[in-house]
C-alpha angles and dihedrals in degrees: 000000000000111000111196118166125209112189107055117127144214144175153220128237081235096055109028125108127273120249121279085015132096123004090331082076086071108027096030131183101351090058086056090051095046090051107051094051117088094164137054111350098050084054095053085052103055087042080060099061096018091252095161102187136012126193106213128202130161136274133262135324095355134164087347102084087056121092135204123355086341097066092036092052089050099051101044079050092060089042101047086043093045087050082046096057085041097047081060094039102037083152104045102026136068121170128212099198124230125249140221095226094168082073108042101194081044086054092048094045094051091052084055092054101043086054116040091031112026096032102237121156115226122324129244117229125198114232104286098217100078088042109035111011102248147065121242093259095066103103090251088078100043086098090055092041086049093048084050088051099043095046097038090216105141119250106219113201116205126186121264138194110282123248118276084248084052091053096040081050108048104009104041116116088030123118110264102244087054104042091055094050092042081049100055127357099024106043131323105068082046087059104040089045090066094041092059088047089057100045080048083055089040101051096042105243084142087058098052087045106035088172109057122119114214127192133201138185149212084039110316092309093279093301097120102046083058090028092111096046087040084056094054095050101044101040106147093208078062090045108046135240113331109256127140131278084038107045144317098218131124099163136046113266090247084061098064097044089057091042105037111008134071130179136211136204108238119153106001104098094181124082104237104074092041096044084055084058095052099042094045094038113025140260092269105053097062124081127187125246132163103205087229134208076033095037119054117241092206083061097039087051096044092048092052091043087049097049108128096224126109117271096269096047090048082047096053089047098046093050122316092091095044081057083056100043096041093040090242120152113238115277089001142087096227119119114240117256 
């Protein structure tokens, strides 16, 4: 059973955190270090919990706070760097560039690159609102959707930090140390992550690009846990005929998640959330991930080994679906024809 995990994360000395800052003010010097190595020691770490391939891509926010030929030259640095660390590793390491986002054509352009050039297979981006303002379904980013779309390559979207608005807003009165975590990790990125999924559904960015792949973690951001009830609500033979200004929808929400949309289980290392997204998705619309260096590959790997599913779903899961998905033959790192 081949085990390949899709949302495990690196960084640049140019992008990384400063000390004391980021996540580096609650893990601390061991994440840094996690995080820079692309070599030895990740591997070892993988061996140790029979983790066979990771697809890496860099934390958040990025290249996509910076504007201009600053953001553009960052981001071509981690990618050249992630196809570097590949190129060594062709059998242990995949890259999902990162992206410019402030600049949407350069964004484009640099997906482009990183995929044609460098031989990376898709790109992450961190939720664009805290960053940039506004979500990918907003029409700057309809080059960068269409360059996702004529390359198939997938477009994974990762939770980012909210904007300073967001945390004045819903945050605000908390003690530090909690508002940070109910911010992020705990709950509000989560929430904001499927939320942007579902305006992308609701404006009808999966209709203009009918063949866009879309990946989400940490079990689809809460939306199939509500996904029936998200369905009632936004029916569109309740709503009326998709036109601008009501809905862009043609199809149910839960269409497009088993059309266009595929989730991952980074981060949550206990059955329930990720047996929800099985029951109420599909097999094979799941894929599994760990969120290392944050997520631990010794508990991504127990709780796959514990799924209580029949060998070939458990294969499809671990890592069957993700060669399907990432265009990747099975047991080698060669894009499809």
């Amino acid at each position: 059973m081949r085990t390949i995990a899709l949302e495990e994360h690196f960084w640049t000395a140019e992008l990384a955190a400063p000390a004391g800052t980021g996540p580096l003010a609650t893990w601390g010097q061991r994440l840094d270090d996690q995080l820079r190595d692309l070599g030895q020691a990740r591997l070892a770490d993988m061996d140790a919990s029979g983790i066979d391939l990771q697809v890496i891509s860099h934390v958040a926010p990025a290249a996509q706070a910076l504007a201009g030929a600053e953001g553009l030259a960052r981001a071509r640095e981690a990618n050249d760097r992630l196809a570097g660390a590949v190129r060594a590793h062709p059998d242990r390491f995949a890259g999902f560039a990162t992206l410019p986002t402030a600049d949407p054509p350069a964004a484009a352009d640099e997906l482009d690159r990183a995929v044609r050039d460098l031989g990376l297979i898709g790109a992450l981006v961190n939720s664009t609102l805290g960053s940039n303002g506004v979500f990918l379904d907003d029409a700057r980013f309809i080059p960068l959707l269409e360059a996702f779309e004529r390359l198939d390559v997938p477009l994974y979207l990762h939770p980012a930090p909210p904007s300073n608005a967001l945390r004045d807003a819903l945050y605000q009165g908390l003690p530090p140390a909690v508002a940070g975590r109910l911010a992020t990790g705990a709950w509000g990125w989560h929430a904001e992550a499927g939320l942007h999924v579902l305006r992308m559904i609701a404006t009808g960015v999966f209709d203009r690009h009918p063949g866009l792949r879309l990946i989400v973690g940490h079990c689809g951001e809460m939306v199939p846990f509500m996904l029936d009830r998200i369905d009632a609500m936004l029916d569109p033979a309740r709503l009326g005929p998709a036109r601008p200004g009501l809905h862009g929808m043609a199809l149910k929400p839960s269409e497009y998640f088993r059309r266009n949309i595929w989730v991952t289980t980074s981060g949550l290392f206990s059955l329930p959330p990720v047996l929800c997204a099985v029951q109420v998705l599909g097999v094979d619309r799941v894929l599994f991930s760990v969120d290392y260096p944050f997520g631990d590959n010794a508990a991504g790997r127990a709780l796959l080994d514990t799924l209580p599913l029949a060998p070939a779903d458990k294969a499809k899961i671990a890592g069957g679906n993700a060669e399907q998905v990432l265009r990747i033959k099975p047991g080698a790192l060669e894009l499809e024809a």
